[in-house]
MIVO-443828 format. One record per residue: z, y negated, x of N, C-alpha, C in turn. Coordinates in nm, 4 decimals. Atoms other than C-alpha are relative to their C-alpha. Last residue first. Layout:
BEGIN
R         nZ         nY         nX        caZ        caY        caX         cZ         cY         cX
R          Z          Y          X          Z          Y          X          Z          Y          X
...
// end
This chain:
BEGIN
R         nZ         nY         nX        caZ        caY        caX         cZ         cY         cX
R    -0.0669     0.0637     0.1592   -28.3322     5.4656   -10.5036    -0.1680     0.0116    -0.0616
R    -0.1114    -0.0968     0.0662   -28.4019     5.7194   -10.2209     0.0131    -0.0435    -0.1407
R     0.0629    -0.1470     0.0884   -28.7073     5.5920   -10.1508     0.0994     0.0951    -0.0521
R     0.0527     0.0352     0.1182   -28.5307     5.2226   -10.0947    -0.1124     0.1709    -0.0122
R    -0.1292     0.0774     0.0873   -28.2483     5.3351    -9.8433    -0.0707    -0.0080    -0.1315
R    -0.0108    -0.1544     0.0443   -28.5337     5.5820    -9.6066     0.1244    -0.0596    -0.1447
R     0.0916    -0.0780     0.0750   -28.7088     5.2721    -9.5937     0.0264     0.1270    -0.0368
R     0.0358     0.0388     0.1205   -28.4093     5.0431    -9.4806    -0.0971     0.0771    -0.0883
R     0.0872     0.0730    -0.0119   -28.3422     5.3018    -9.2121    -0.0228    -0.0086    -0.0936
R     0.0690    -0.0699     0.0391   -27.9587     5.4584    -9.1432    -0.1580    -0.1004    -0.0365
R     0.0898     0.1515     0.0152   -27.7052     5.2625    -8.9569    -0.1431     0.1080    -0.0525
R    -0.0334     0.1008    -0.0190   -27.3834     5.4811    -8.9516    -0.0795    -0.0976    -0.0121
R    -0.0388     0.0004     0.1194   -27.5054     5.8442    -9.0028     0.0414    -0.1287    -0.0079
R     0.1177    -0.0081     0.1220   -27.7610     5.8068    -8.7481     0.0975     0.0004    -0.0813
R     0.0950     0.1503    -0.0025   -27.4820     5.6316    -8.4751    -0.1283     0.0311    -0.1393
R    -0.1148     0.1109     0.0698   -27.2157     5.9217    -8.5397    -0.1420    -0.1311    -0.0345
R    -0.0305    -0.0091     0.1470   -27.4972     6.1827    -8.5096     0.0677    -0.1524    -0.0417
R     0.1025    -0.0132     0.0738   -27.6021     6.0622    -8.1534    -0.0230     0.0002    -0.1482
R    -0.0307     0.1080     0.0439   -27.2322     5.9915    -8.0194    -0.1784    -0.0787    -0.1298
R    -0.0575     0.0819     0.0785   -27.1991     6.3345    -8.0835    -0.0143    -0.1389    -0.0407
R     0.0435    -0.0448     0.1424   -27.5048     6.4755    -7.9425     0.0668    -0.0828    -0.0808
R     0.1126    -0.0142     0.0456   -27.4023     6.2694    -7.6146    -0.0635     0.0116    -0.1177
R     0.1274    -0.0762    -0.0218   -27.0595     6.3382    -7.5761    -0.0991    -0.0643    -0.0502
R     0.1332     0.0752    -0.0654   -26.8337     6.0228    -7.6020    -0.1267     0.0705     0.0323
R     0.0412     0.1361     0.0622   -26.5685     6.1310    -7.8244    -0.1412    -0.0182     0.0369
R     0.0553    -0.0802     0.1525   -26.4886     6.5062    -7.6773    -0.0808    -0.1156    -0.0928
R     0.1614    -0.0599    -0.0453   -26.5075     6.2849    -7.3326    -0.0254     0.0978    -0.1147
R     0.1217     0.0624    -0.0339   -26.2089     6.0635    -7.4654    -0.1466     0.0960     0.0419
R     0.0207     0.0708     0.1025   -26.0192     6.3525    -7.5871    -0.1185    -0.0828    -0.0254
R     0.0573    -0.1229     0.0881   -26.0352     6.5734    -7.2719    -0.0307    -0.1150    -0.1390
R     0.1093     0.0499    -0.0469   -25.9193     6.1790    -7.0988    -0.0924     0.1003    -0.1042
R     0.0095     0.1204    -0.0007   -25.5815     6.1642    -7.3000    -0.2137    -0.0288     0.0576
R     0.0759     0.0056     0.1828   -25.5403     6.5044    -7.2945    -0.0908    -0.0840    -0.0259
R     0.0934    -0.1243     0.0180   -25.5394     6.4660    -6.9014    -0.0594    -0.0301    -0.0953
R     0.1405     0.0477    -0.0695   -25.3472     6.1407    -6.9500    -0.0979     0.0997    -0.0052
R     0.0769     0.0400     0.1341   -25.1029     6.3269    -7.1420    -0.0892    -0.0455     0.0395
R     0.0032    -0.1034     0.1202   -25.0514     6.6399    -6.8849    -0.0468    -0.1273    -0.1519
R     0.1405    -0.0458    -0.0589   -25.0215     6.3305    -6.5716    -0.0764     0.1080    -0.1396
R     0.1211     0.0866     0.0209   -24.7356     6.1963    -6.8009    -0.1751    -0.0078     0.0984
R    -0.0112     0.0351     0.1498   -24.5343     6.5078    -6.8465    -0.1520    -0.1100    -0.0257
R     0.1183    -0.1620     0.0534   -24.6189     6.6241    -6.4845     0.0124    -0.0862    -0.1195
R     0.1461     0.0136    -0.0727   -24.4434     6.2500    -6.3848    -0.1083     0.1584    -0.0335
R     0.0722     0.1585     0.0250   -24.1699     6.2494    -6.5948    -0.1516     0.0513     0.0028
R     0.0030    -0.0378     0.1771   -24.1022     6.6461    -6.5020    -0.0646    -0.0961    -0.0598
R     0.1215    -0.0640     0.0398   -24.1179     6.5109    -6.1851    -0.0224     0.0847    -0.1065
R     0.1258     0.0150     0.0134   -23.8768     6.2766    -6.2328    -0.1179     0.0315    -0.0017
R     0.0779     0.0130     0.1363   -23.6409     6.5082    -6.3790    -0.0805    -0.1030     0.0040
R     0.0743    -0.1059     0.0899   -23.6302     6.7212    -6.0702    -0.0118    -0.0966    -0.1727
R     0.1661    -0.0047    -0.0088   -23.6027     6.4431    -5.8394    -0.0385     0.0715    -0.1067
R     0.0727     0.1494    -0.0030   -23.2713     6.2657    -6.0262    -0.1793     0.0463     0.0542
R     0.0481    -0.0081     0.1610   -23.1462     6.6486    -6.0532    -0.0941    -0.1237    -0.0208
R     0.1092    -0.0856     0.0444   -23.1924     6.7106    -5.6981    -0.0157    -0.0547    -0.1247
R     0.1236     0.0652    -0.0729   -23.0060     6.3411    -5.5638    -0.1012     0.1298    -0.0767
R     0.0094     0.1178     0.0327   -22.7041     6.3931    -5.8156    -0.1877    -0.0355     0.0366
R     0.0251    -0.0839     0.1583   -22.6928     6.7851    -5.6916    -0.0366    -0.1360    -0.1255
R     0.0621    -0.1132    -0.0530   -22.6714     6.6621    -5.3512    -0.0350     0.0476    -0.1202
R     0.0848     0.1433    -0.0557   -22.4469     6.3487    -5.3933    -0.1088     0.0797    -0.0055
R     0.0369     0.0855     0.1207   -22.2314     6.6339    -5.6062    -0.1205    -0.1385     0.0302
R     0.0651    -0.0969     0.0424   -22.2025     6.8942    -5.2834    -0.0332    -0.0954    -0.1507
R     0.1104    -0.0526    -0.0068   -22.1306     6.5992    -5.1085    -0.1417     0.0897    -0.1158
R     0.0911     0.1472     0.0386   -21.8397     6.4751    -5.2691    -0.1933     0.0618     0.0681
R     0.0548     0.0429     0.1174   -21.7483     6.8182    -5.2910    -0.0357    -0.0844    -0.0455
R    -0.1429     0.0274     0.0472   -21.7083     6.9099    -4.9242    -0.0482    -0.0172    -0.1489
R     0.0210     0.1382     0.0156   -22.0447     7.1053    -4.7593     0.1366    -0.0007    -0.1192
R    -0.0683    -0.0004     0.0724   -22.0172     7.4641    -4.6227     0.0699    -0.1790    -0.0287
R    -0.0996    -0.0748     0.0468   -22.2813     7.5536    -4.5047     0.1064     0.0228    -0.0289
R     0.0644    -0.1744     0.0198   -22.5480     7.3568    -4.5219     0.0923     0.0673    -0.0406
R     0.0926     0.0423     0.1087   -22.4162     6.9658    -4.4967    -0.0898     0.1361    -0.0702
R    -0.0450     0.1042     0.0859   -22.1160     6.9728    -4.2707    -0.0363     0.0032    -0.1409
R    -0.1013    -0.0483     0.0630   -22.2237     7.3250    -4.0874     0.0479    -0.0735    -0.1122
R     0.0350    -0.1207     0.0613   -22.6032     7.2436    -4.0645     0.1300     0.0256    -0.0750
R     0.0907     0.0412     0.0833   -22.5004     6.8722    -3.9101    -0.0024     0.1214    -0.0924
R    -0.0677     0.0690     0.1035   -22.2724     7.0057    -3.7067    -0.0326    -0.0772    -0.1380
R    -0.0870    -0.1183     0.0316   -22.4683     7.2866    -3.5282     0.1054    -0.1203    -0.1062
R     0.0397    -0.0672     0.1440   -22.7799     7.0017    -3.5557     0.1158     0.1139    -0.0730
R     0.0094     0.0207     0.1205   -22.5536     6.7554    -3.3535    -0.0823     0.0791    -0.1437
R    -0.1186    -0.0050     0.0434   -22.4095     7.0186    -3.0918    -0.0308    -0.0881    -0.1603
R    -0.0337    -0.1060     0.0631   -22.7365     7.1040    -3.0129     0.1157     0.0126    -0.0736
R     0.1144    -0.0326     0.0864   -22.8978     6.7591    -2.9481     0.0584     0.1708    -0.0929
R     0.0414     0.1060     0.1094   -22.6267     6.6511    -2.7962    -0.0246     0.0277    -0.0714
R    -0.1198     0.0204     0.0565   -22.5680     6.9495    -2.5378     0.0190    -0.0356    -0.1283
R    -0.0128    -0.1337     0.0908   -22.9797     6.9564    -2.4703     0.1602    -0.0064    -0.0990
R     0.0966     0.0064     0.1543   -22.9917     6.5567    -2.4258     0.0253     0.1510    -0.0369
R     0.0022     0.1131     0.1011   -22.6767     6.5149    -2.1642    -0.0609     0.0461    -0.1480
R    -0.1296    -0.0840     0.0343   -22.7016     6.8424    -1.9522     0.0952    -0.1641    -0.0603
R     0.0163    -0.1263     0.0660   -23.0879     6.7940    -1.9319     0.1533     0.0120    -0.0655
R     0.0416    -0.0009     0.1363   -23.0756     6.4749    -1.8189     0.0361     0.0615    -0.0974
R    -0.1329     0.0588     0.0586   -22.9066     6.5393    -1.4879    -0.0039    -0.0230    -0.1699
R    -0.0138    -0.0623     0.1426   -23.2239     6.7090    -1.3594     0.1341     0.0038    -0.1079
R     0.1012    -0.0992    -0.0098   -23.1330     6.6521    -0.9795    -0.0088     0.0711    -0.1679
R     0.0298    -0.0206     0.1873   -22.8527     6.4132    -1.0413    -0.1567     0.0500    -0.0086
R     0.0949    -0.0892     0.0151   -22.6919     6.4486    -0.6958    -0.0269     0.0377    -0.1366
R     0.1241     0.0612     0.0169   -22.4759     6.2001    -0.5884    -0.0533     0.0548    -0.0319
R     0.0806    -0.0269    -0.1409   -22.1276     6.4188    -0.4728    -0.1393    -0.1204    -0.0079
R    -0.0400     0.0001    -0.0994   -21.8665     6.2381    -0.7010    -0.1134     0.0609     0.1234
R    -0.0165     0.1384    -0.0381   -22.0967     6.0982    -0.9572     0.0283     0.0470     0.1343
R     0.1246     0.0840    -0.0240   -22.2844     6.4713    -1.0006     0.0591    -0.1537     0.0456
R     0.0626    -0.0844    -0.1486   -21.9526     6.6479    -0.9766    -0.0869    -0.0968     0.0167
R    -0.1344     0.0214    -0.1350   -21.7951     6.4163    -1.2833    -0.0684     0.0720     0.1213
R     0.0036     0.1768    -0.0301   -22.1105     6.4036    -1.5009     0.0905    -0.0066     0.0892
R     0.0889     0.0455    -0.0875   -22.1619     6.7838    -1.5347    -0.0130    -0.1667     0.0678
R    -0.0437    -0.0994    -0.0940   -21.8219     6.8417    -1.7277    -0.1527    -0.0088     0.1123
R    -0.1136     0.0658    -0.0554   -21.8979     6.5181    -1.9269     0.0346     0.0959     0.1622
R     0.1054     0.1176    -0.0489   -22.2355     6.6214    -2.0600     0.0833    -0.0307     0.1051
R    -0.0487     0.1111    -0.0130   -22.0601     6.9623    -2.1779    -0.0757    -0.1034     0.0720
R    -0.0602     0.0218     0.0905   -22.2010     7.2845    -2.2339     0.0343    -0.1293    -0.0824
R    -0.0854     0.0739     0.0269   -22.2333     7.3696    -1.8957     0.0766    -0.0356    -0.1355
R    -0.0021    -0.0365     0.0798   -22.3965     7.7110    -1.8604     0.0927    -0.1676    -0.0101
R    -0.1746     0.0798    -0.0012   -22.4208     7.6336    -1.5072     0.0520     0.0347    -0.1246
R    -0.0187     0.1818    -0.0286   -22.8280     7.6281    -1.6046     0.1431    -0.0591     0.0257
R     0.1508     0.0562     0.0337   -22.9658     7.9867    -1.5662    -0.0095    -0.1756     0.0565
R     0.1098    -0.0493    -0.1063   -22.6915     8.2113    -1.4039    -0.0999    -0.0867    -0.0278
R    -0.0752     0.0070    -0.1496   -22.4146     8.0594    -1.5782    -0.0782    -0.0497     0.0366
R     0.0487     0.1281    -0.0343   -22.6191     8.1019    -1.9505     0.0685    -0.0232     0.1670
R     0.1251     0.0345     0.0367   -22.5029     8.3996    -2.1313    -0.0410    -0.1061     0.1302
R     0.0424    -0.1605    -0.0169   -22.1665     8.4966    -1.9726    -0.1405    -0.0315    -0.0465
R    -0.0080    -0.0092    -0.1233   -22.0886     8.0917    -2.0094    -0.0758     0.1537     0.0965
R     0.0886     0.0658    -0.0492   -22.1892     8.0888    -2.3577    -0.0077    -0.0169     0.1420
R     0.1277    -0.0734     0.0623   -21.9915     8.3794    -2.4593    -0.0658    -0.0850     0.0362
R     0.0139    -0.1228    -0.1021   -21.6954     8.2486    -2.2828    -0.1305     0.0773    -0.0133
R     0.0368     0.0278    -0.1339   -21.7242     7.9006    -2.4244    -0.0387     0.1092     0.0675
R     0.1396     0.0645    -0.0056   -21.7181     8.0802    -2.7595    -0.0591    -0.0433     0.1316
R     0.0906    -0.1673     0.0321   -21.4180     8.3120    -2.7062    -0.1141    -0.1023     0.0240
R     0.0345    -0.0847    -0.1117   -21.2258     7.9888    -2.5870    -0.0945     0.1239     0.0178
R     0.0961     0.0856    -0.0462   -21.3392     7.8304    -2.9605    -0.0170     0.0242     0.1669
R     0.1658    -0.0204     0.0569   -21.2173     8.1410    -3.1284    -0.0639    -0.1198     0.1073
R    -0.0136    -0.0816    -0.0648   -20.8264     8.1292    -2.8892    -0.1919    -0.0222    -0.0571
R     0.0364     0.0002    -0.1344   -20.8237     7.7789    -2.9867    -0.0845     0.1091     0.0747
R     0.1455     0.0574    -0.0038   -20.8590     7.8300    -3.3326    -0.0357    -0.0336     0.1275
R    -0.0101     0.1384    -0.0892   -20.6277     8.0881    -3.3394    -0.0914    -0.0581     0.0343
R     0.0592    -0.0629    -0.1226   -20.6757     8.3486    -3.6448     0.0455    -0.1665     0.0692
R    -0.1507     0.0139    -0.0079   -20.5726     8.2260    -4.0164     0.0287     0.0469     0.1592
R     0.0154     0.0067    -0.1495   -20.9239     8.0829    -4.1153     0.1866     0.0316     0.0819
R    -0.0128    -0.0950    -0.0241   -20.9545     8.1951    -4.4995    -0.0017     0.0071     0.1833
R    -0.1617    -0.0753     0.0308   -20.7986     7.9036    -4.6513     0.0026     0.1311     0.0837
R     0.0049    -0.1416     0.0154   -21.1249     7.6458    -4.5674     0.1895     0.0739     0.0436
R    -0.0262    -0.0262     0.1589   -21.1075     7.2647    -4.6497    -0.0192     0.1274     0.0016
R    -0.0832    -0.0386     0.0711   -20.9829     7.2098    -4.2882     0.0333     0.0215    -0.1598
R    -0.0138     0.0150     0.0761   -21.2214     7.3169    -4.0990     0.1103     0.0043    -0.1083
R    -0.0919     0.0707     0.0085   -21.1241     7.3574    -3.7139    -0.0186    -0.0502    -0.1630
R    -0.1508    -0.0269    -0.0402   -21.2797     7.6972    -3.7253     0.1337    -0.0604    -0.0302
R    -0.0777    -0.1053     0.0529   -21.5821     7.6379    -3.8595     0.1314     0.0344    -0.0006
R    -0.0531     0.0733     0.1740   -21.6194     7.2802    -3.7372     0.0145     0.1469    -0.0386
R    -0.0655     0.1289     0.0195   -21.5855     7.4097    -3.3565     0.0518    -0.0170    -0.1250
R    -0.1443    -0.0489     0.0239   -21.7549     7.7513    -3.3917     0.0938    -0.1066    -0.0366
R    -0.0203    -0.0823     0.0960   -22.0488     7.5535    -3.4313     0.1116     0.0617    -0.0648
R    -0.0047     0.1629     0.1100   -22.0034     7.2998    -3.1763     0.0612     0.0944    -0.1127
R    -0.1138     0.0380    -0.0152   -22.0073     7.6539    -2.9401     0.0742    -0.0853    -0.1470
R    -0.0876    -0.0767     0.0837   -22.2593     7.7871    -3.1077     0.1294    -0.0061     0.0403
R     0.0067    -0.0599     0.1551   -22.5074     7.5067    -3.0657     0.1197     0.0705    -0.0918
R    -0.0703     0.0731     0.1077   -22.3952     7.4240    -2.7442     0.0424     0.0134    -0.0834
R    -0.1275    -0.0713    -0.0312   -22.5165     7.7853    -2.5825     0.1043    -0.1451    -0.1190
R    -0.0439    -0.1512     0.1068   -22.8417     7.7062    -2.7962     0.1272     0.0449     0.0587
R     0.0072     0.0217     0.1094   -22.9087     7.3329    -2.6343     0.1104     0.1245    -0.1143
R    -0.1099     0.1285     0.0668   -22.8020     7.3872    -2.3256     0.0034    -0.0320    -0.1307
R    -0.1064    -0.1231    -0.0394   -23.0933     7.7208    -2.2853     0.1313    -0.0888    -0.0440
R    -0.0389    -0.0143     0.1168   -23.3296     7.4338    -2.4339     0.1203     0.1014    -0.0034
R     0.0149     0.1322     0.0846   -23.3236     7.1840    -2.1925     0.0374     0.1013    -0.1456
R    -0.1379    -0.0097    -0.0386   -23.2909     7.4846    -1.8969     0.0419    -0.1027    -0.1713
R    -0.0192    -0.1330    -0.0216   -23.6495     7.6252    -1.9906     0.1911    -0.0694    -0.0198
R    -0.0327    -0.0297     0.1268   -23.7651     7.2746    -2.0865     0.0830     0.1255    -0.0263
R    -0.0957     0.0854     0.1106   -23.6755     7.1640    -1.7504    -0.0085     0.0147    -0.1360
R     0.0194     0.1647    -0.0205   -23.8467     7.4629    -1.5755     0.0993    -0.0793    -0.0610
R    -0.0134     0.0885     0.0969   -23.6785     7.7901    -1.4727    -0.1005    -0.1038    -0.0009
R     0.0692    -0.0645     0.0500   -23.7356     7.9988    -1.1591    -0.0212    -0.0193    -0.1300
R     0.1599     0.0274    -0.0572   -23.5357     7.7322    -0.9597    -0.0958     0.0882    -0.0449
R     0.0925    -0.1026    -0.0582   -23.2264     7.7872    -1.1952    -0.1715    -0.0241     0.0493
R     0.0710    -0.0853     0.0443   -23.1125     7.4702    -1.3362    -0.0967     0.0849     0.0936
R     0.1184    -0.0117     0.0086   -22.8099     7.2853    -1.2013    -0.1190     0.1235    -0.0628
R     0.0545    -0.1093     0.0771   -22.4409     7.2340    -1.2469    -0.1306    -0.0540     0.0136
R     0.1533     0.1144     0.0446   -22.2983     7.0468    -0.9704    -0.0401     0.1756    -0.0658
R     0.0470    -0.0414     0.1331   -21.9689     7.3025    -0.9139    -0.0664    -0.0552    -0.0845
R    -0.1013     0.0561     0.0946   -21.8507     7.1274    -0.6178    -0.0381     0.0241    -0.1233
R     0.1298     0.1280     0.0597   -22.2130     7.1801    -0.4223     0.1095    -0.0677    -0.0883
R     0.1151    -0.0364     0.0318   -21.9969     7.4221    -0.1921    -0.0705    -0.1507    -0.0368
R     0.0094     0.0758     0.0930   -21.6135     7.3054    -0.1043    -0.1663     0.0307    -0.0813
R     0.0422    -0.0886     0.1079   -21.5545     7.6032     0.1187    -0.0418    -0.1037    -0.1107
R     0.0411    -0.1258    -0.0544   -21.6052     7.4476     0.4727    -0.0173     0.0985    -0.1181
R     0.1220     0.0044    -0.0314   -21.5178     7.0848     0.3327    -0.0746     0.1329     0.0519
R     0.1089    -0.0168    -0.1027   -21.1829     7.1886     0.2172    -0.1038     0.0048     0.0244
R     0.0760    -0.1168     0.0158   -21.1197     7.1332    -0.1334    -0.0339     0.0006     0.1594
R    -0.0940    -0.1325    -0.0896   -20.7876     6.8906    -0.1895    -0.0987     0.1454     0.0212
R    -0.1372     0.0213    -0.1516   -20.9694     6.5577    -0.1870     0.0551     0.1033     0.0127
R     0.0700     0.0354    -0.1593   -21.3237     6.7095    -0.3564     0.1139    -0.0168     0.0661
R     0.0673    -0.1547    -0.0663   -21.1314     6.8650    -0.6379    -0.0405    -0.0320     0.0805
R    -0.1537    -0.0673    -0.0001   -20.9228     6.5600    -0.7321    -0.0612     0.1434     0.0911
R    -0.0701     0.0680    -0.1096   -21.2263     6.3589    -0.7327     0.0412     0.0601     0.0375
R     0.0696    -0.0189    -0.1409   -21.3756     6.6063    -0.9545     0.0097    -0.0518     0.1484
R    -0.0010    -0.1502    -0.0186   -21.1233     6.5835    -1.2105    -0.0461     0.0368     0.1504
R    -0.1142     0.0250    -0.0514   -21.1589     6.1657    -1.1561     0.0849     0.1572     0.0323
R    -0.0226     0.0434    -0.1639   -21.4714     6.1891    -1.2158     0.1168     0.0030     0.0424
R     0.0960    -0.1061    -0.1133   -21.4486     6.4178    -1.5518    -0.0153    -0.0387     0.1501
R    -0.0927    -0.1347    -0.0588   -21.1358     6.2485    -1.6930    -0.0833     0.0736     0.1010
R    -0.0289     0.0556    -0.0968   -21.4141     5.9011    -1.6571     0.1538     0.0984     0.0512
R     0.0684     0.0156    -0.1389   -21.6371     6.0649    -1.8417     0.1075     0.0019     0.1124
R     0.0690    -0.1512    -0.0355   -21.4236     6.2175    -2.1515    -0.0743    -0.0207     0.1646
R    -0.1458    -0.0721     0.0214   -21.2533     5.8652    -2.1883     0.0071     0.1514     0.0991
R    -0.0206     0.0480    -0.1348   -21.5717     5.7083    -2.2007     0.1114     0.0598     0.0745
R     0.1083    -0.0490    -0.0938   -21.6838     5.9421    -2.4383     0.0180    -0.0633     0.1394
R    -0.0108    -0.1633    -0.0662   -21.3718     5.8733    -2.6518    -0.0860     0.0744     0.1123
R    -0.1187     0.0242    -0.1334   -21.3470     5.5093    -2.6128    -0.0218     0.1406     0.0202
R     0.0726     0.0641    -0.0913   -21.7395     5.5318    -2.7859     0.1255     0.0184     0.0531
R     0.0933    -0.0685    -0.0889   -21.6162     5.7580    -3.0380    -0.0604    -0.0133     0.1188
R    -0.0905    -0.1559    -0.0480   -21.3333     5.5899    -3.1591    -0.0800     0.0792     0.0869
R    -0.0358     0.1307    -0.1083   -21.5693     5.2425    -3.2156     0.1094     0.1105     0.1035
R     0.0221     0.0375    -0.0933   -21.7849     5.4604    -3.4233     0.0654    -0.0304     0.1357
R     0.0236     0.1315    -0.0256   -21.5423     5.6178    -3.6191    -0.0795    -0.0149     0.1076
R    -0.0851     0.1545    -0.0742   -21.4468     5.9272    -3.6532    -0.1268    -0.0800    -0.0011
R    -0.1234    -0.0363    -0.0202   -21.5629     6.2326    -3.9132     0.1162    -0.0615     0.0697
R    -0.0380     0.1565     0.0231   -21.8578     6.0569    -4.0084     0.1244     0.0742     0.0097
R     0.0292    -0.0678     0.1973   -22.1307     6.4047    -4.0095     0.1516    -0.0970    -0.0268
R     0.0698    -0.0099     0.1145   -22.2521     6.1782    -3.7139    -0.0123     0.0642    -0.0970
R     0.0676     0.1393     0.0993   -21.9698     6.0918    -3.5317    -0.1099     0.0120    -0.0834
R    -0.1470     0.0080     0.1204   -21.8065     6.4494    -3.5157    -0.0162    -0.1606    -0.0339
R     0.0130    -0.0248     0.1720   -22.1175     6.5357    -3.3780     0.1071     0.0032    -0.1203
R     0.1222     0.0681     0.0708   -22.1239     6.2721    -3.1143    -0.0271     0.0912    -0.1121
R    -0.0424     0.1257     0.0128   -21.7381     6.3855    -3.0030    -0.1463    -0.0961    -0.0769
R    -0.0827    -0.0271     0.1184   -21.8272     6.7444    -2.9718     0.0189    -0.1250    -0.0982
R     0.1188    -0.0431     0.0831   -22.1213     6.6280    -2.7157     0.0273     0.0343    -0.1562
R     0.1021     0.0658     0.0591   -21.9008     6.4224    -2.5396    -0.0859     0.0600    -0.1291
R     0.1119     0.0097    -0.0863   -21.6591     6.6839    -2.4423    -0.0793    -0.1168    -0.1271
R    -0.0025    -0.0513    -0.1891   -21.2936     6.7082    -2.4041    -0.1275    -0.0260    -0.0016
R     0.0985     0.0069    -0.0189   -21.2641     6.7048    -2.8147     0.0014     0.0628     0.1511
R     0.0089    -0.1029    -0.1180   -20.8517     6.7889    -2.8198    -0.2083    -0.0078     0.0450
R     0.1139    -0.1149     0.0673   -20.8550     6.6651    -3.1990    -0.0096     0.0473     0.1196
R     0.1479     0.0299     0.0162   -20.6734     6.3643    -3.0683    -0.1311     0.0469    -0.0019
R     0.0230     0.1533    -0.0345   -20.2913     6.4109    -3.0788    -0.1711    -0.0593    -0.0241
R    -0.0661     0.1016     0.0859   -20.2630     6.7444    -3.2325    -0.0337    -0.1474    -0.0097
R     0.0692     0.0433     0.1490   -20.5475     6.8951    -3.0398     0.0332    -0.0356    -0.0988
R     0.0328     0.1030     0.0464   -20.3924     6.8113    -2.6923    -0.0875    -0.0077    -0.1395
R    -0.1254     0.0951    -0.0715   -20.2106     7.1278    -2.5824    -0.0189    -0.1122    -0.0712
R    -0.1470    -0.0705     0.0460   -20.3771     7.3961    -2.7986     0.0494    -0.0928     0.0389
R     0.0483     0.0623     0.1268   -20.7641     7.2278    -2.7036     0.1853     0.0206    -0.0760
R    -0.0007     0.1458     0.0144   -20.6288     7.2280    -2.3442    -0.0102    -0.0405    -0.1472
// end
């Protein structure tokens, strides 16, 4: 699918791709929002399709992805999270296009990925992946038994794997200068700021070399000395 339709509109398919390609600003708000709706409403209408031609005798749960009853919800919450992760991941790696050394099929890498997260994960939580691909079964049968999960983990994993890649590892050059703009600006205020904590210091060492005691003792006898010691001198 990503081979068929990733000319026309990057081929996303899943929500979760689609919120981290809005927040390292790659589309548009207003793009993102038709896109998720877009993504939902392929997913019911998928599943439709599968309920009218599935015989009721083999049709099962319709491939409602749920979390293993020996699991809890953080158990499955975070398992979604980390198959995401390296999906997303692969994603901007792959589909990057300020890199020369990607000459492999980006489809074929990002099918590898699903597959590796699916072989991982099935057995635990559906291995879904996708918000969208759990949202179509769940409308068509009813059954949002821990529905959450395959929303917020997805999300959540897909935006730090894009986030990390955008801004970590391998960031564009406006960046890499907003970034080197923003260190140098801290590093030479605190320099400032040591500089002028270091005179103050002095600044005080000084004052309290002044104000000792003994000292301020001498200063004051040599300074006002007693009329009778003035006239036996003369």
């Amino acid at each position: 699918m990503v081979q068929c339709f990733g000319h026309i509109s990057g081929g996303h398919i899943n929500p979760a791709v689609t919120i981290a390609m809005l927040c390292t600003r790659k589309i548009s708000l207003a793009k993102s929002i038709f896109y998720v709706i877009a993504q939902c409403l392929g997913a019911i209408v998928g599943a439709g399709l599968l309920y009218l031609v599935t015989p009721p005798n083999v049709a099962g749960n319709l491939g409602i992805t749920t979390v293993d009853g020996h699991l809890s919800a953080g158990h499955g919450l975070l398992i979604e999270l980390i198959i995401t992760f390296q999906l997303v991941f692969t994603i901007f790696a792959t589909c990057d296009s300020k890199r020369k050394d990607v000459t492999g099929s980006v489809a074929l890498a990002i099918g590898f990925s699903v597959t590796i997260g699916h072989l991982f994960a099935i057995n635990y939580t559906g291995a879904s992946m996708n918000p969208a691909r759990s949202f179509g079964p769940a409308v068509i049968k009813g059954k949002w038994d821990n529905h959450w999960i395959y929303w917020i983990g997805p999300i959540i994993g897909a935006v730090i794997a894009g986030g990390l890649y955008e801004y970590v590892y391998c960031p564009d050059n406006e960046i890499k200068q907003r970034f080197k703009e923003v260190f140098s600006k801290t590093t030479q205020q605190s320099k400032r700021k040591y500089e002028e904590v270091e005179e103050s210091r002095g600044q005080v060492e000084t004052d309290g070399l002044i104000m000792k005691p003994g000292i301020v003792q001498v200063i004051e006898k040599t300074k006002v000395k007693d009329p009778n010691e003035v006239l036996s001198s003369v």
